[in-house]
Every structure is written in structure tokens, then in C-alpha cells.
C-alpha positions in Angstrom: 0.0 0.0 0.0 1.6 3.4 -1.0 0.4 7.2 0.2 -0.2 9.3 -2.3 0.6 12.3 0.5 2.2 12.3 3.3 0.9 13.1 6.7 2.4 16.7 8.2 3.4 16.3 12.1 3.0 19.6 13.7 3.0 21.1 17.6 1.1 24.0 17.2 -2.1 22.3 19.4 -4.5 22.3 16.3 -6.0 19.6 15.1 -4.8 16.6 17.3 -6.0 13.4 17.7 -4.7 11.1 20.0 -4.5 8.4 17.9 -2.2 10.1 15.3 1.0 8.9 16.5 -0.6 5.5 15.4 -0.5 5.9 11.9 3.0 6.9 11.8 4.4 3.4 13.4 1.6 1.7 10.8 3.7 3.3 8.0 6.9 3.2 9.8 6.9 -0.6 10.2 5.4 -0.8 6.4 8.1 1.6 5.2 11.4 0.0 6.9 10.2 -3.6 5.2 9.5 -4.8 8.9 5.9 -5.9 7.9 7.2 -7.2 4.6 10.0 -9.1 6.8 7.7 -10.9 9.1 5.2 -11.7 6.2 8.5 -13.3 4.5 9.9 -15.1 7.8 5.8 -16.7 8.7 4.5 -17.3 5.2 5.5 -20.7 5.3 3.5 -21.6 8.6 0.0 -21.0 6.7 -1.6 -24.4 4.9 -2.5 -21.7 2.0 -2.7 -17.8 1.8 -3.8 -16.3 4.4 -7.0 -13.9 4.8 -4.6 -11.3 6.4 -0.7 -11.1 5.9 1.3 -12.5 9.1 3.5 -9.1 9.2 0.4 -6.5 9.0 -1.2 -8.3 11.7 1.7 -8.5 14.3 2.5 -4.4 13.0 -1.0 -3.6 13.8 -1.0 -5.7 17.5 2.6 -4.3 18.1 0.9 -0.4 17.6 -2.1 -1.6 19.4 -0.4 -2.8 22.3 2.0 0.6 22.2 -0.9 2.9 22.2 -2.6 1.7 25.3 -2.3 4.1 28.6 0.9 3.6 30.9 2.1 0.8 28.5 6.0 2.1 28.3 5.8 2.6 31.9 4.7 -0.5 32.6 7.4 -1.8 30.2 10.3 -0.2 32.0 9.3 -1.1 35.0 9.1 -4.9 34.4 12.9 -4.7 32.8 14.0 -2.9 35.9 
């Protein structure tokens, strides 16, 4: 999937979502090849081809997880 635009960050305070930040890992993780990578590496697993790619799934649980409230806190804090 490609953008036809790209999506302008900004800190003036207009316009924000809290959710925004979301979008950007989505199309980080696409961009770097990571989703492409994991797609690659687990492809083999499936019987046939699957309804959803292996690598957009575990991109879109990875950002899922990261967006919930305290979830980097509660990641430091188990790794000390």
C-alpha cells in the first residue's frame, strides 16, 4: 500500500488526535520492510494464503499494544 501524500506532524495544538501517532508506526513498520520481513519469515507456517498477511497483523497488534495508557511505563518497570 503506497500514500499518495504524506501526513504533516506539527506542535502548534491544532488539530490533534490522540490516535495520530498510530498511523505513523503503521507506515513506519510498512516503510522499513518490517511488515514485509515478518510476512516473509511466517508465510511458510500457513496451509494456504492467508486472509490477512502475518506481518500487518503483528504491526497492527505491536501499535495496538504501544498505544494503550501507561504501556511504556509498565514496560520499563518490568525490565527494571
Amino acid at each position: 500500500m503506497t500514500r499518495s501524500t504524506r501526513p504533516v506532524v506539527t506542535a502548534d495544538g491544532t488539530g490533534i488526535v490522540s490516535h495520530a501517532g498510530a498511523a505513523l508506526l503503521r507506515e513506519l513498520a510498512d516503510q522499513t520492510g518490517l511488515t514485509q520481513g515478518w510476512t516473509a519469515a511466517l508465510i511458510d507456517t500457513y496451509k494456504g494464503l492467508p486472509v490477512h498477511l502475518p506481518g500487518r497483523v503483528l504491526a497492527d497488534l505491536a501499535v495496538t499494544l504501544g498505544r494503550r495508557p501507561g504501556a511504556g511505563r509498565a514496560h520499563a518497570q518490568s525490565f527494571g
